[in-house]
N, C-alpha and C positions, 0 to 999 in steps of 0.2 A: 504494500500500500504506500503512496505518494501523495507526503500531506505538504501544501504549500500554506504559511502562515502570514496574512499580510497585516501591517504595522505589529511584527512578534518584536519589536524593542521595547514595547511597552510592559508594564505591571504583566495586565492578563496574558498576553503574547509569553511572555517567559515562563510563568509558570503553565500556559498551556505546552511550549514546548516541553519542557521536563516530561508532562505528564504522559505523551505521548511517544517518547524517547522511552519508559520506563513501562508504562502500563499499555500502550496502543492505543488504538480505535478502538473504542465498544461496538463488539458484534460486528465488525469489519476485519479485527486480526492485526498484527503487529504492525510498524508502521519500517519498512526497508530502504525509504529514503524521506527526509525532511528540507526545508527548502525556507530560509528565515527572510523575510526582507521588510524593510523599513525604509524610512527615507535616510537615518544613520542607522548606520552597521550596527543590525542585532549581534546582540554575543550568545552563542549557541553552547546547548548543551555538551558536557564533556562528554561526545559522541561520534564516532566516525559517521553516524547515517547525516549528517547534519551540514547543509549547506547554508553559508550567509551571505546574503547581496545587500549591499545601499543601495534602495531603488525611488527615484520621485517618481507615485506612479501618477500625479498629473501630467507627466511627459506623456509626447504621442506613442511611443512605442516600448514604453513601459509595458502595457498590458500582453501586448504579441508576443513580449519576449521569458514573460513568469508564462505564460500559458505554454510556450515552444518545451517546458522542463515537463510538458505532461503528467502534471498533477490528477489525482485520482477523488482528493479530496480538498477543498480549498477553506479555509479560514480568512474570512475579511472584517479582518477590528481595524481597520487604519480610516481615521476618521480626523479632523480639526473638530475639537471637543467645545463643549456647549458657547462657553464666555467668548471664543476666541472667533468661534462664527459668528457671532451675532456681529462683535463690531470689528470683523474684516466681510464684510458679505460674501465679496468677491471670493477668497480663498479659501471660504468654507463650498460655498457653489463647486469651486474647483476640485477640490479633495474629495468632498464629502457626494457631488451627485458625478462629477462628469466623468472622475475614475474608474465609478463603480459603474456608469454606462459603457467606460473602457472597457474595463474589464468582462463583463457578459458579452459584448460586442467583439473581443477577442474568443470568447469561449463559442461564440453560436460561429463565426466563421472558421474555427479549427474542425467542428464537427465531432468534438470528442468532449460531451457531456457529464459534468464530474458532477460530486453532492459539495455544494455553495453553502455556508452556512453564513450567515448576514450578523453581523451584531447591531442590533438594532435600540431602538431607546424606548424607555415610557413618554421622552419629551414626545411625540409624535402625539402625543392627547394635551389638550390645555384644557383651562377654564372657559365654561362652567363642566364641569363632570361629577356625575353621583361619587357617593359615599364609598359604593364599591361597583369598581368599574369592571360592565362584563363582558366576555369575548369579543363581542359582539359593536361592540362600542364604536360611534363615528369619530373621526378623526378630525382635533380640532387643534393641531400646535401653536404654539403662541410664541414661537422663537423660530430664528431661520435656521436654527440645527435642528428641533422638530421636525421642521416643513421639508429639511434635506433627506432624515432619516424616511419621513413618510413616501419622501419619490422612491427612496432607493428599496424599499419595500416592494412598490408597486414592480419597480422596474423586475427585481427579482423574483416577485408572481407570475408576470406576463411570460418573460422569460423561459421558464418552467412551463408553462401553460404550452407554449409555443415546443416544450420538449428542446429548448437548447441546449438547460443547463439543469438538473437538479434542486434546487434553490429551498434552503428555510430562511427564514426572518426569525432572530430570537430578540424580543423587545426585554433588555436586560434592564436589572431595578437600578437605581444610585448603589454603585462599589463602596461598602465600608469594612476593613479598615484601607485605606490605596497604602502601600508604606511610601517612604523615599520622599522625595521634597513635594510640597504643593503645583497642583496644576491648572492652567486656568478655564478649568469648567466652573460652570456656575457652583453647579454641588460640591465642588470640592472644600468647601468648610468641613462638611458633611465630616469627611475623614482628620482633618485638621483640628478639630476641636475634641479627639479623640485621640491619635496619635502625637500631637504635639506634647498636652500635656501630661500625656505616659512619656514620654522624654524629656519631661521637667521645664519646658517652654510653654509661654503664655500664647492662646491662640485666640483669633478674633471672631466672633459670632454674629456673622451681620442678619440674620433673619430672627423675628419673633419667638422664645422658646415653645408656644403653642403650635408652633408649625408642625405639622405629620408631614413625613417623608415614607417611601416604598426603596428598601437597601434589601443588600443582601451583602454577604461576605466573597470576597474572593474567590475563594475555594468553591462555594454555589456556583461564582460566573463560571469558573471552568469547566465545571461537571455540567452544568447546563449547554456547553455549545458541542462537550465530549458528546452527551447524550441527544444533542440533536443532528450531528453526526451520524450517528448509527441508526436511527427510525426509519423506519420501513417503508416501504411502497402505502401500508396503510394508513401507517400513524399519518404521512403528511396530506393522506385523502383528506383529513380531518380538517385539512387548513395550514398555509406554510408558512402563516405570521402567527409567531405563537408569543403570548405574554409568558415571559419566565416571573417563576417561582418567588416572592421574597416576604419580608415581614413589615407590618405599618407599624412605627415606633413615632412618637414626637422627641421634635430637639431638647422638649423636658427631658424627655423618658433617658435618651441618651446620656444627657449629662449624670441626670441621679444612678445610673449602671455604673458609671464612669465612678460616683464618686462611693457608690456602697463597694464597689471591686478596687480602687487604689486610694482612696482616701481624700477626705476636704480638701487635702493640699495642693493636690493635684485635681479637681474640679474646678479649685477654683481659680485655676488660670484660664478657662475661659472666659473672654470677657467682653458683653455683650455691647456692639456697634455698630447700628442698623446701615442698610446700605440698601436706596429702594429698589437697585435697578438688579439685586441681586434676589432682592425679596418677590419683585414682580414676576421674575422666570419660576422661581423656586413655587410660590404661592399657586401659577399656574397647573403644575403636575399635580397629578392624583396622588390620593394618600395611600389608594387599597385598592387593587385586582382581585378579582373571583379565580383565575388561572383555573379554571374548568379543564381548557384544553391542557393544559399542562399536567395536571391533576392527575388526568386519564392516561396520560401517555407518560408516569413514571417519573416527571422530573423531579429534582433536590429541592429540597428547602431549609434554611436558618432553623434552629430552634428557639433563637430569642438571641436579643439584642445584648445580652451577657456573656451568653458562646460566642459572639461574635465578638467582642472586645478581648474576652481571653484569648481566642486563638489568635488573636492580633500580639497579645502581649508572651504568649509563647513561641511563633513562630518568627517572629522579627525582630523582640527585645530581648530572647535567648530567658524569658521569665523576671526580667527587670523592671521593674520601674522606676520612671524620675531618672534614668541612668546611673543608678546604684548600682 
């Protein structure tokens, strides 16, 4: 099997590669050759199957040239993330719809049909939306990384339809914990007001703590796009945009985990300073998914907002807090 992983320099990118280097494909079988590219040089697992390219795939013939390595299986998380689309328009359009038109537009004139799995967003829904929002639900983003993520949806339906390419859409929740420095998506407080102050740094919390957020942990994102990977001819009769799995917590809820698991002293470096234009993207997504179809078809889910901060602080702080 031939897994090509696009933006794998990122968080989920690395640990999907490992996972895949070490455990395979579920239900597809070991993976024989790997294929990393990013616009900078992903650093690959300590693996001979593992090949790494810097690729800008807004280039024109970026797309011709990862498809000519005959992948069997493709991975597309390389995305301009929430904040950074909205105020460069242009270079989100670019990245985020005209590559990923690249890219399907490489795979239907190759003629050789792989399984596509999309990472997709909950931004593709805004305000107003129910309480819990069901499979079924229209489409109403309220940012131009929604509105990107929604086309490159469609595009990877049609696609499919058309039998060029394979194609899922996984609409993944807000990533907590991200480790490593901050990034400029909107949600990335999200992780920052968690991670910083388990490293003994004061973080900034620009939205309401009554806000409800839809996260999930890392380790969900991965097993969710492993698992959508391997689904069958059936499972994606069911529909190839699927809301993945996560849990509705409020930025209370958050902090108070944060401080009954490492203590007042570390809660309370966050410290709240509103910012509306972070509040208005953030205020727009839903709080809660029914993930029906997800449901059915086996995917992971969070146990709670606790398990996700400890395996933050075992997995990345080696069991430390505050850097102690």
């Amino acid at each position: 099997m031939r897994v090509l992983i696009l933006g794998a320099a990122g968080m989920i990118g690395r640990r999907l590669a490992d996972r895949l280097v070490h455990d395979g494909l579920p239900g597809r079988g070991p993976v024989s050759a790997l294929l990393l590219a990013d616009v900078m040089q992903p650093v690959g697992p300590p693996d001979l199957i593992a090949e790494v390219r810097a690729v800008d795939i807004a280039s024109p013939q970026a797309a011709a040239d990862l498809i000519a390595w005959r992948p069997d299986v493709i991975f597309h998380l390389a995305a301009i993330v929430s904040g950074a689309a909205e105020a460069d328009f242009t270079l989100g359009y670019d990245i985020n719809v005209r590559a990923t038109w690249s890219l399907l537009e490489a795979l239907r004139l190759s003629g050789h049909p792989v399984r596509l799995v999309f990472s997709s967003s909950v931004a593709v829904f805004g305000a107003p939306v129910p309480d819990l929002v069901p499979d079924d639900f229209h489409l109403t983003p309220r940012s131009s990384y929604g509105a990107q993520k929604a086309i490159c949806e469609l595009l990877v339906s049609d696609y499919s339809r058309k039998g060029f390419v394979d194609g899922v859409s996984v609409r993944l929740p807000t990533i907590v914990v991200r480790p490593g420095a901050p990034n400029a998506a909107a949600s990335g407080f999200l992780s920052g007001i968690l991670r910083e102050p388990l490293r003994g740094v004061a973080a900034i919390l620009p939205v309401d703590p009554v806000s409800e957020v839809w996260v999930a942990s890392p380790g969900i994102a991965v097993d969710s796009l492993l698992h959508a990977a391997g689904l069958s001819a059936q499972g994606v009769d069911g529909g190839r945009v699927i809301n993945g799995r996560g849990i509705s917590v409020s930025v209370a809820g958050m902090i108070a985990a944060l401080r009954a698991i490492a203590g007042d002293a570390v809660a309370d470096l966050v410290m709240l300073a509103p910012d509306p234009r972070i509040s208005a993207i953030v205020g727009s997504w839903p709080k809660a998914f029914a993930c029906d179809h997800a449901r059915s078809l086996g995917f992971p889910v969070d146990t709670g907002i606790d398990a996700i901060i400890r395996a933050h602080i075992s997995e990345e702080l080696g069991g430390r807090i505050g850097g102690a």
